[in-house]
C-alpha positions as CSV (number, residue, x, y, z in Angstrom):
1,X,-122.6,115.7,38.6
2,X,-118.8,115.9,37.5
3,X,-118.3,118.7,34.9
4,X,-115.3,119.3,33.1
5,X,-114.5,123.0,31.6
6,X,-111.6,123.7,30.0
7,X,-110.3,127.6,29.8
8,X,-112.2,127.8,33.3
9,X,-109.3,130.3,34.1
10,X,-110.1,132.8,31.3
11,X,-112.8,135.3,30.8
12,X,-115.9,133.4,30.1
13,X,-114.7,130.6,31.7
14,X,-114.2,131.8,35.8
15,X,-117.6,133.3,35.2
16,X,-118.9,129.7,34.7
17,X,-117.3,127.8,37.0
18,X,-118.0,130.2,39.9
19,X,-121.6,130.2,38.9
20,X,-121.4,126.0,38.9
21,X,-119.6,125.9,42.1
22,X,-122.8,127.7,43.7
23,X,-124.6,124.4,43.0
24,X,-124.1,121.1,43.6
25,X,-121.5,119.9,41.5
26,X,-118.1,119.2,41.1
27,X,-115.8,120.7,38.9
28,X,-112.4,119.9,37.3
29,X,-111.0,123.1,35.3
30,X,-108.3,122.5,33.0
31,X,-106.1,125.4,31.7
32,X,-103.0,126.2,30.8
33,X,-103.1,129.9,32.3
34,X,-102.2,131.3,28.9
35,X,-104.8,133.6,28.7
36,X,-106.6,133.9,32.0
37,X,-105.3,133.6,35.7
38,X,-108.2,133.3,37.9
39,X,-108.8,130.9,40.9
40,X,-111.9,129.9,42.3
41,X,-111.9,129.5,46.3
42,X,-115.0,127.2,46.1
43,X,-113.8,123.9,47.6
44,X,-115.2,122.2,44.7
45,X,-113.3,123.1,42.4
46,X,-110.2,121.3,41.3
47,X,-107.8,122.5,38.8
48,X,-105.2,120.6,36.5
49,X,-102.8,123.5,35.3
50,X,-102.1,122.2,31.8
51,X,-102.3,122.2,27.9
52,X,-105.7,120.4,26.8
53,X,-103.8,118.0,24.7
54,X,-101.7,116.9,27.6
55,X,-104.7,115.7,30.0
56,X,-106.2,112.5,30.6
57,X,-109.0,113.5,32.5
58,X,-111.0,111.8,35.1
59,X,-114.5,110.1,34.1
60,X,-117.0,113.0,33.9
61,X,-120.5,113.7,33.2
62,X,-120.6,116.7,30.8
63,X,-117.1,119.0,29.2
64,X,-117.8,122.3,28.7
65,X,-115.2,123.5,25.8
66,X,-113.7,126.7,26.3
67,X,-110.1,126.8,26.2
68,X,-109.0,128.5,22.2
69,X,-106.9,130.9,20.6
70,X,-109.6,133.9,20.4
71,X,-109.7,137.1,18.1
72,X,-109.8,137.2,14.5
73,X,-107.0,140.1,14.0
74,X,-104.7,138.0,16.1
75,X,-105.4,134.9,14.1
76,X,-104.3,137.0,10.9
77,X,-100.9,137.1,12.6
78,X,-100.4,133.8,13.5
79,X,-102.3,132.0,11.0
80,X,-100.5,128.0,12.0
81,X,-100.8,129.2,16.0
82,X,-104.4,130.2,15.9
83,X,-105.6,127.1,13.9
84,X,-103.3,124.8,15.6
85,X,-104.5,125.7,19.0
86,X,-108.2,125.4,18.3
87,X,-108.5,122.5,16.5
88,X,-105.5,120.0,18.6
89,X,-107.7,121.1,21.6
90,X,-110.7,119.9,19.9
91,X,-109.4,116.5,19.4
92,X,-108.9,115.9,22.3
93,X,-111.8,117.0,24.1
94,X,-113.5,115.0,21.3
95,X,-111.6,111.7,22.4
96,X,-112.7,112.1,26.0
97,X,-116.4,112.8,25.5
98,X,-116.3,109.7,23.5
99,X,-114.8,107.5,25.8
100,X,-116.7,108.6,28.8
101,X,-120.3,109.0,26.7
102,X,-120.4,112.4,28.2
103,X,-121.7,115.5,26.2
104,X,-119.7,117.8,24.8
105,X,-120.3,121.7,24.7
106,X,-118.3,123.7,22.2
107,X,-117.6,127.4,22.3
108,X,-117.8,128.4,18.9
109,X,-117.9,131.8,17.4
110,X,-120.7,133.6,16.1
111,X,-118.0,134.8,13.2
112,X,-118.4,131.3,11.7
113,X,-121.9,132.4,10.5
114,X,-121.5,136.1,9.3
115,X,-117.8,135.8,7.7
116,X,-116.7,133.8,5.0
117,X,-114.7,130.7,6.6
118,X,-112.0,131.6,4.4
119,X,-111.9,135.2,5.6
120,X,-109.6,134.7,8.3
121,X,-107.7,131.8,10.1
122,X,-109.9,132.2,13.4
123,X,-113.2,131.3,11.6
124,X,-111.3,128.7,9.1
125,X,-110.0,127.1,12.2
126,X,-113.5,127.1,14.3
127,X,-115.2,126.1,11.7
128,X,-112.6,123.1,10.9
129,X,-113.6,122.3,14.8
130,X,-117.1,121.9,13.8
131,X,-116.2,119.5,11.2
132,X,-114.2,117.5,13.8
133,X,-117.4,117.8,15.6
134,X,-119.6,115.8,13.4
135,X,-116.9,113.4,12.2
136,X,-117.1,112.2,16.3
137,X,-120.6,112.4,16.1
138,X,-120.7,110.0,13.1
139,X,-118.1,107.4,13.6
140,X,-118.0,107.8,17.5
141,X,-121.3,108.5,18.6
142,X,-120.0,112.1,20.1
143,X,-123.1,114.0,21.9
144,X,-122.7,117.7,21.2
145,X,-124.1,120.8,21.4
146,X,-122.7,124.2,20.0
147,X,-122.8,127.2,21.8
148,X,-122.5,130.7,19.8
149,X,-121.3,133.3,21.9
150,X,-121.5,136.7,20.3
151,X,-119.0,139.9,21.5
152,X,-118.8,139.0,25.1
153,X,-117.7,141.9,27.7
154,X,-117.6,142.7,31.5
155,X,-115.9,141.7,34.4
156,X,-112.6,140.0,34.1
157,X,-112.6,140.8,30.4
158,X,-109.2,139.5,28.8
159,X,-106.3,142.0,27.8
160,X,-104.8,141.1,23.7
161,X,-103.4,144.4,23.8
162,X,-104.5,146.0,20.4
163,X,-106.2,142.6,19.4
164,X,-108.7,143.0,22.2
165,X,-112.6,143.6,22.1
166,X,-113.6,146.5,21.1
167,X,-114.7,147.4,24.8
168,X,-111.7,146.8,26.1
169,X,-109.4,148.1,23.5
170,X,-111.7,151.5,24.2
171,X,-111.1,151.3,28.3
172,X,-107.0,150.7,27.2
173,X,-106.9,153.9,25.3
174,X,-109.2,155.5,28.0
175,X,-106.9,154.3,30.4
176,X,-103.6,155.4,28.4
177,X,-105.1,158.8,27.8
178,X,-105.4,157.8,24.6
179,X,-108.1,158.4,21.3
180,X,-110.6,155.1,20.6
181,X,-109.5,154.1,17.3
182,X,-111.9,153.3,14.8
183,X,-111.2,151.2,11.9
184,X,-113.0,152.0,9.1
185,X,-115.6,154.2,9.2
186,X,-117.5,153.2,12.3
187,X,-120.6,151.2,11.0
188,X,-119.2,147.8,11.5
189,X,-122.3,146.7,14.1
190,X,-122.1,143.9,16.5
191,X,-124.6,141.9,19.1
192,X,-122.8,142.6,22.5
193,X,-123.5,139.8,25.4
194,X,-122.3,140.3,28.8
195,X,-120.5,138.0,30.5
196,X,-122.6,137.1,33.4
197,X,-125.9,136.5,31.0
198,X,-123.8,134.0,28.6
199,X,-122.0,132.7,32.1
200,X,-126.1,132.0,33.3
201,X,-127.3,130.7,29.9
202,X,-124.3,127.9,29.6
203,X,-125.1,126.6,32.9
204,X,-128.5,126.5,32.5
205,X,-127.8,124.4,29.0
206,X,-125.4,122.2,31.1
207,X,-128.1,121.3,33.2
208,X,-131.3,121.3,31.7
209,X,-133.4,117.9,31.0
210,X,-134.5,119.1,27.4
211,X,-131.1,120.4,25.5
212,X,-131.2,122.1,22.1
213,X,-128.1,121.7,19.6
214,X,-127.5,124.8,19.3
215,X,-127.8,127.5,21.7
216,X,-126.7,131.5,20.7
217,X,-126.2,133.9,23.4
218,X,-126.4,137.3,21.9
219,X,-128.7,140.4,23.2
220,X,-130.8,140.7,19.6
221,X,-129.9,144.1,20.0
222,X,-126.6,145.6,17.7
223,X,-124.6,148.9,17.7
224,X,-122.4,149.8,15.7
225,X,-118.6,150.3,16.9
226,X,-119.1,154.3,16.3
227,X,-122.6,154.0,19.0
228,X,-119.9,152.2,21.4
229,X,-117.0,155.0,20.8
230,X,-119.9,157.6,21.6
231,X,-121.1,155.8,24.7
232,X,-117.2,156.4,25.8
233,X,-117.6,160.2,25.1
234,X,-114.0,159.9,24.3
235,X,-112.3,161.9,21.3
236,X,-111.7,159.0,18.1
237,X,-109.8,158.9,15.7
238,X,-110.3,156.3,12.2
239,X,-107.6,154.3,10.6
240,X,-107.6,151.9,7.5
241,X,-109.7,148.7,8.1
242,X,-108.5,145.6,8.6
243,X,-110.4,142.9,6.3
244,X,-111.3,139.4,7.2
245,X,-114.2,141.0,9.8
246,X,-118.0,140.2,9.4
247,X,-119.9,143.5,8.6
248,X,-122.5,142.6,11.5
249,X,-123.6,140.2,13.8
250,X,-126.7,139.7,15.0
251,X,-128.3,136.8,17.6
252,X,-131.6,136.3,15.9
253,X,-132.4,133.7,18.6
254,X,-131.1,134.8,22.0
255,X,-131.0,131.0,24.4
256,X,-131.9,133.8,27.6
257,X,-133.1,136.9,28.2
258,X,-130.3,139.7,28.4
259,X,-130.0,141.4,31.5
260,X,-127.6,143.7,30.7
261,X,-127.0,146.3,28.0
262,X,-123.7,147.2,26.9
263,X,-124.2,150.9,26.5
264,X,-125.5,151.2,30.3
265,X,-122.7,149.8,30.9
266,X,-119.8,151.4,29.3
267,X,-121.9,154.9,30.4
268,X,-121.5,153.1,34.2
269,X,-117.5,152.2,33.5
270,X,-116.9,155.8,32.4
271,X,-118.1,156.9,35.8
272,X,-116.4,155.0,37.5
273,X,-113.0,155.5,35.7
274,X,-113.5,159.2,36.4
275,X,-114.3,158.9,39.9
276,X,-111.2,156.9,40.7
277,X,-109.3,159.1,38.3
278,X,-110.1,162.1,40.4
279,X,-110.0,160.6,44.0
């Protein structure tokens, strides 16, 4: 089995394709090391170092969709970048499922379902790839399946600066002896899904013999952003809101089991960070 994943450099990406690579298939990344950086040694695993919309790939058996422009308060900044580079991207990936009958799985973001699609140019231009989505499916018979992927953190978590996750934005200002800033007043809650349980769940929809269309990998378990500042134990300090950001999220229906729990392991970061800290 050939599988295609594009952004298999980033975050959620490398997590996949080393967790691929440990079976028996072969993999062609694609990724134009804008965001993420990361090499796999496995020996099958090849990698084409470019922009999406620049590649003809080889024939494949499945794509796995990863490579966008993430984070909502980025978008806001860059409105024509942000939706340019998730929907072009889309395209194409659209145009090579179709011509190699292959299925297609699409990242998208669970902030399509709990913000308004207008809210913000992230969510207008995810959602717009959904629309691409089913225009394939209808005039090109395009086999799909959408995968919801709801506050992802761990290992090899990307750095946007002061448009990163919240848990990584938190370990920056740990790191910079710096207080967590809160925006708003805290209660903002959010499903948080770490890495290696979404990085298990995709391959396990990749693979399986009986596929659903749409497959959410959340925890079904929310805290608020002030629960994560306390997990930190870290002085805070609040600062105006920035609107455009769902209120909550929440995966109703997680695709697997979590294995992980976000508090255990900011508590388990914090350790750490003090150990090496004082070493």
């Amino acid at each position: 089995m050939h599988i295609i994943v594009t952004g298999g450099c980033g975050f959620i990406g490398s997590h996949l394709v080393d967790l691929l690579a440990e079976g028996d298939y072969r993999i062609t990344v694609i990724d134009d090391r804008r965001n993420g950086r990361y090499v796999s040694s496995h020996s099958n695993v090849s990698y084409i170092f470019d922009d999406v919309c620049n590649v003809t790939p080889p024939p494949c058996d499945a794509i796995v969709h990863l490579a966008n422009t993430p984070r909502v308060r980025a978008s806001i900044n860059d409105p024509a970048g942000s939706i340019r580079n998730n929907v072009n991207p889309t395209i194409s990936v659209c145009e090579w499922a179709s011509k190699h009958n292959c299925p297609l799985y699409f990242a998208q973001s669970s902030s399509v379902q709990f913000s308004d699609v207008y809210a913000n140019p992230y969510t207008f231009g995810k959602a717009m790839c959904e629309e691409l989505l089913f225009f394939y499916q209808t005039n090109y018979n395009l086999k799909f399946h959408l995968m919801y992927f709801y506050n992802v953190y761990g290992p090899r978590e990307a750095d946007y600066g002061e448009h990163s996750t919240v848990v990584r934005a938190f370990k920056n200002q740990i790191e910079k002896g710096e207080s967590l800033r809160i925006f708003g007043s805290g209660k903002k809650s959010r499903d948080f899904t770490h890495v290696e349980d979404v990085a298990m769940g995709v391959a396990n929809l990749v693979v399986a013999n009986k596929k659903i269309k749409e497959a959410h990998f959340g925890s079904n378990h929310p805290y608020t952003i002030l629960e994560i500042a306390e997990a930190f134990d870290h002085p805070t300090v609040h600062e105006f809101d920035v609107k455009g950001e769902a209120e909550k999220t929440l995966c109703e229906n997680p695709y697997i089991k979590r294995s992980h729990d976000v508090i255990e392991y900011i508590r388990d970061w914090k350790r750490r960070f003090h150990a090496e800290s004082s070493s």
